[in-house]
Each structure stands twice: as structure tokens, then as C-alpha cells.
C-alpha positions as CSV (number, residue, x, y, z in Angstrom):
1,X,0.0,0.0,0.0
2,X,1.5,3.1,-1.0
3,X,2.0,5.8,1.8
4,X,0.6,9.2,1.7
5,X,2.9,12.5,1.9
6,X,1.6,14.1,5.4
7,X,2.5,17.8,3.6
8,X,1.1,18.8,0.2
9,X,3.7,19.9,-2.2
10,X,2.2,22.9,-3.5
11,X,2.8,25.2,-6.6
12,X,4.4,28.9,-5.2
13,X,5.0,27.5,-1.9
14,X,8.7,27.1,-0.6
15,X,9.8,24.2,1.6
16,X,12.7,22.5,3.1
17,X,13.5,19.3,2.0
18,X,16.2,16.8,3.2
19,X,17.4,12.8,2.9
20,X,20.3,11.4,4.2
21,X,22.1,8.1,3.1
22,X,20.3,4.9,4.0
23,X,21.4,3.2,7.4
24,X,23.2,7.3,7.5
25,X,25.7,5.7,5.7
26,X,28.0,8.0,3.4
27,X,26.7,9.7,0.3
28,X,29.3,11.8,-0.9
29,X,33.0,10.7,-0.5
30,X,35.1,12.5,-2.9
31,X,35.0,16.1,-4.3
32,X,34.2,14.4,-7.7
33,X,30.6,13.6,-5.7
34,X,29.7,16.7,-4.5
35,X,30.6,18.2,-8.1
36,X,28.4,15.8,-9.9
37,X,25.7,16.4,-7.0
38,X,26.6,20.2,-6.8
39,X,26.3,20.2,-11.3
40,X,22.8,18.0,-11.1
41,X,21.1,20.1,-8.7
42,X,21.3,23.0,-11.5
43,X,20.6,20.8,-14.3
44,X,17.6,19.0,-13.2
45,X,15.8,22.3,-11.8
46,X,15.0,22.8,-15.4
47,X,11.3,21.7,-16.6
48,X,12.1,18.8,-19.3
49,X,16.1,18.3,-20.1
50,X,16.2,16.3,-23.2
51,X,18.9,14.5,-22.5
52,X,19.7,12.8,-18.9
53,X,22.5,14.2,-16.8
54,X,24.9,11.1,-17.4
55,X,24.4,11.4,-21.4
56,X,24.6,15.1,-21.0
57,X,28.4,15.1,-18.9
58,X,29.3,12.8,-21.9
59,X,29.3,15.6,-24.9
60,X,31.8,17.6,-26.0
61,X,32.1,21.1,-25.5
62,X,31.2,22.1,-28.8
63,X,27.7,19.8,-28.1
64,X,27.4,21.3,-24.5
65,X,28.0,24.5,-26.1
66,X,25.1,24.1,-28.7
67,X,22.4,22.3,-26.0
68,X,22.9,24.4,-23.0
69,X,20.7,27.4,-24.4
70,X,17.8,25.2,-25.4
71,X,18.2,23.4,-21.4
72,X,18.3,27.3,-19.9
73,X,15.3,28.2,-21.8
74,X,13.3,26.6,-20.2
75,X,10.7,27.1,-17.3
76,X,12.3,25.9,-14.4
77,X,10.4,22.7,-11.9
78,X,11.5,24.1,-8.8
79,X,13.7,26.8,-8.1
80,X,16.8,26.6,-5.6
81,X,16.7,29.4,-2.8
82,X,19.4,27.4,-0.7
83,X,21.1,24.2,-0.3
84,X,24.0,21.6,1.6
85,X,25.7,19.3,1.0
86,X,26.8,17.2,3.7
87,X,29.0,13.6,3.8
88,X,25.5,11.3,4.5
89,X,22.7,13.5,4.2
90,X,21.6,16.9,2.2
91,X,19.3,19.9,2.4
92,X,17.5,22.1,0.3
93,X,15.1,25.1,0.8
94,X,12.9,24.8,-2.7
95,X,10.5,26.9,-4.4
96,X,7.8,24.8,-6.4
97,X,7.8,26.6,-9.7
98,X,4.6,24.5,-11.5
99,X,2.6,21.3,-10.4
100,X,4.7,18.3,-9.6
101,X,7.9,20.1,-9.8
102,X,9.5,18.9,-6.4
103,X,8.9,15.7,-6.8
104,X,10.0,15.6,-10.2
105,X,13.0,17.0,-9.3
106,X,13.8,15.2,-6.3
107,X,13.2,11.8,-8.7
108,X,15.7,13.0,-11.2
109,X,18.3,14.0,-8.6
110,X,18.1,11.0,-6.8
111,X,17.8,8.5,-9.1
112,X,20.6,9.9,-11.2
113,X,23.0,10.3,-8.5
114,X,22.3,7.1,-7.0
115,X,23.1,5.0,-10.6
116,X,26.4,7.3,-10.9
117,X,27.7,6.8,-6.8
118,X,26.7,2.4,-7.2
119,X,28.5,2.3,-10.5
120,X,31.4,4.0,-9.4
121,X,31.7,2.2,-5.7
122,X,30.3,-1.0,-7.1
123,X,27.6,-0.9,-4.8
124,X,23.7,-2.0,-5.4
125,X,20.3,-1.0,-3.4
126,X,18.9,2.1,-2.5
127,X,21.3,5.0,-1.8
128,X,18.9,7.1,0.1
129,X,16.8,6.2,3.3
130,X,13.1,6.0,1.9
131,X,11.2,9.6,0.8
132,X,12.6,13.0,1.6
133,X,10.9,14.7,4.5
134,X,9.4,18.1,3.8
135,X,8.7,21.1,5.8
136,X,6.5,24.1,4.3
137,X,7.4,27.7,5.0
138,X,5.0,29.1,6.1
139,X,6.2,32.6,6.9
140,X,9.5,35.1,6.4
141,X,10.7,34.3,9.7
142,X,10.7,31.3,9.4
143,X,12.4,31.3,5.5
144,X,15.3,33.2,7.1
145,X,16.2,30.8,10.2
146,X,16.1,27.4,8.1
147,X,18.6,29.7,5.6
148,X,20.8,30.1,7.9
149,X,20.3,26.7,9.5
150,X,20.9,25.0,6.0
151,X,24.1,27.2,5.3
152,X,25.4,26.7,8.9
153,X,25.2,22.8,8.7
154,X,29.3,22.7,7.7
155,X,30.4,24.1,10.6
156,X,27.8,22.4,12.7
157,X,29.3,19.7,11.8
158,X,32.8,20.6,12.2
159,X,33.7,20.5,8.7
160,X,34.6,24.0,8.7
161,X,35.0,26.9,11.1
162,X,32.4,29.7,11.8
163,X,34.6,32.2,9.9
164,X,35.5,30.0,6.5
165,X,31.9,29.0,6.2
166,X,31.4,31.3,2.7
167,X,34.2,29.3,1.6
168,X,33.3,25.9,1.8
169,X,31.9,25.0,-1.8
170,X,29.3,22.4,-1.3
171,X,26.5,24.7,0.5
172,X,25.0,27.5,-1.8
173,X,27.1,30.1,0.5
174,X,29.4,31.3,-1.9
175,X,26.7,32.3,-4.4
176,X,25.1,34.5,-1.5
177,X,27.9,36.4,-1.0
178,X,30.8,35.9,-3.3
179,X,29.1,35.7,-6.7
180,X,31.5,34.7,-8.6
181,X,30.6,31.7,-11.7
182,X,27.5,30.5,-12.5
183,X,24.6,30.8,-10.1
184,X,22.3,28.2,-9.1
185,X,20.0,29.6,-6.6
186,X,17.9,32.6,-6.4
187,X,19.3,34.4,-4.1
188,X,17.0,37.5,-4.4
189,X,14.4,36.7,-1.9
190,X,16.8,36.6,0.8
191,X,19.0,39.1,-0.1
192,X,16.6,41.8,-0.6
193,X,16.0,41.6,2.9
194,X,19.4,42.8,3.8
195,X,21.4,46.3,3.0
196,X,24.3,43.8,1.5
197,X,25.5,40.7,1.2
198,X,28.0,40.9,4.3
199,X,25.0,41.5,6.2
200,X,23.8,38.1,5.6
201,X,27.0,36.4,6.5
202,X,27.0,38.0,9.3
203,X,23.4,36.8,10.0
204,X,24.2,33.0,9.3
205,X,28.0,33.0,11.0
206,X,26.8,35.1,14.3
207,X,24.3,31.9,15.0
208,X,27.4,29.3,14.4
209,X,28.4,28.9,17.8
210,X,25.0,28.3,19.6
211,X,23.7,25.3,16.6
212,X,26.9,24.0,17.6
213,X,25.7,23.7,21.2
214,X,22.5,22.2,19.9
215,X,24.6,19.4,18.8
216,X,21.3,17.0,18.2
217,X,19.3,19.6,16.3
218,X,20.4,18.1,12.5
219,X,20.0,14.6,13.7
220,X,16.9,15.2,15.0
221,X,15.2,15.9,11.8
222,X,15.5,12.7,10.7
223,X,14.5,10.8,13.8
224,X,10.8,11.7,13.4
């Protein structure tokens, strides 16, 4: 019998979505993971790709070159506000662009990733332990704190220190604040709420030291 999402994915709304690994075993390993992952989650945003990610990463440049228009011209499923990437689990705070379009998404992400990380570490079975959970916004508040709690999960974590944390390339960070290559995530929402982009920083890294007390609180999501 197929079970019933408890919070309807609707079309406008933004939520917060996270997995980890199944039995929180590792899902990334190697900077080549978090690239791919990091690569996919722009790709797949994207309403109908013609091509899958794993046929796509095999062109040439002159092919990439000539497909990567029609791929960007299109409406976008769901659009990226923030995300992290962490060693056995991942977040994402996600804007459903038209009907369907998160779990569209989340199929293609997953799917894909998980046929590229068992071919390469000869592994078989599921990757990911069951359905993502999701959690609606359901006000600005509340948009701001799981921001900074997504973009704080690093040094939570002790991956990285407080002050390094818009450095560390496998949360969405950097493209809040150093804008520098190619942009995944909307960032405007969130940064029109601030006089500049420091500001923000500031916002997320003055919070570091007390999730780091909380030293349960990322955990705990997936307990429930």
C-alpha cells in the first residue's frame, strides 16, 4: 500500500527538503561527488532536459556548447533558494515553480546520483533512506532561520570553522555572497532583505556557535 505524503507539495510554496544516506551511511565521498551532485542540482531544476545528466556530462564542448541554451530556456520545476551538501545527508530550501515540480525533481536528482555513486563504488540498493521529509514555510521568519540553518550545517558539523563558512563549496554560500561563476539559486528573496550581502553572513555565522551547542538539532530531523 503506498504511503501518503503528510504535507502537500504545492505550486508557489517554498519548503525544506532533506534525505540522508540509507542506514546514514555516506553519500558523498570525494570532491568528484559533491561536483556531480553540486552540477545535477542546477541541471535537473530545469522543466524537461532532453537528454539525462549522465548522457549530457558525456558531450563535447562544442555539443554542451550548442544544447545548453535550449536546457536554460526553459521554465524551471522548482527553483533553488538554498542548499547543503553534507557527507550522509543533504538539504534544500525549494520553491515549487509548476505542479509536480519537487517531486519531479527530487526523482531525477536522486535517481541519477544514485546510478552514478553504485556504479562507481560497485555498490547495489537504494542510496537514500526512503522519501525526503518536507517542511512548508510558512512565513519570512521562518524562510530566514532554516537559511541560515541549511548554510550553517558545515560548521555544525565541524567541517569547517564559523569564519571559513562562505568558503566551503558544497553549501550554496558562496553564491550569496561571493558571486562569482555561474549561479544556481535565487538568491534574491533573501538578499533583498538585507542592505548587503556581508549583512547576511554575518546573520548566518553570528548563530554558528549556539547550533553547535544544539549538537542534536540536525540529527533530530531525521529521527521523526
Amino acid at each position: 500500500m503506498a504511503t501518503v505524503r503528510k504535507v502537500i507539495l504545492a505550486t508557489d510554496e517554498i519548503y525544506h527538503l532533506y534525505n540522508r544516506g540509507v542506514e546514514k551511511r555516506p553519500i558523498f565521498t570525494r570532491t568528484r561527488d559533491y561536483e556531480r551532485a553540486k552540477e545535477m542540482i542546477w541541471y535537473y531544476r530545469y522543466q524537461k532536459p532532453r537528454l539525462r545528466y549522465s548522457h549530457y556530462k558525456e558531450l563535447s564542448s562544442e555539443a554542451k556548447s550548442v544544447y545548453i541554451p535550449t536546457l536554460t530556456s526553459q521554465p524551471l520545476k522548482v527553483a533553488a533558494l538554498c542548499y547543503s551538501l553534507m557527507p550522509n545527508h543533504f538539504h534544500f530550501l525549494l520553491r515549487q515553480e509548476q505542479n509536480g515540480g519537487i517531486t519531479k525533481f527530487f526523482s531525477a536528482f536522486c535517481n541519477s546520483y544514485a546510478k552514478y555513486f553504485n556504479t562507481k563504488y560497485k555498490r547495489v540498493g537504494p542510496l537514500f533512506q526512503g522519501e525526503f521529509k518536507a517542511v512548508r514555510i510558512e512565513d519570512n521568519e521562518q524562510l530566514l532561520h532554516v537559511s541560515r540553518y541549511i548554510h550553517l550545517n558545515p560548521s555544525t558539523a565541524f567541517l569547517v570553522e564559523p569564519e571559513n563558512l562562505s568558503s566551503y563549496p558544497w553549501t550554496s554560500l558562496p553564491e550569496y555572497v561571493a558571486k562569482h561563476g555561474e549561479s544556481t539559486c535565487d538568491t534574491t528573496l533573501i538578499l533583498s532583505q538585507f542592505s548587503k550581502a556581508e549583512k547576511y553572513a554575518s546573520f548566518v555565522s553570528d548563530q554558528a556557535g549556539y547550533q553547535r551547542s544544539l549538537n542534536g538539532i540536525h540529527q533530530a530531523l531525521f529521527e521523526e
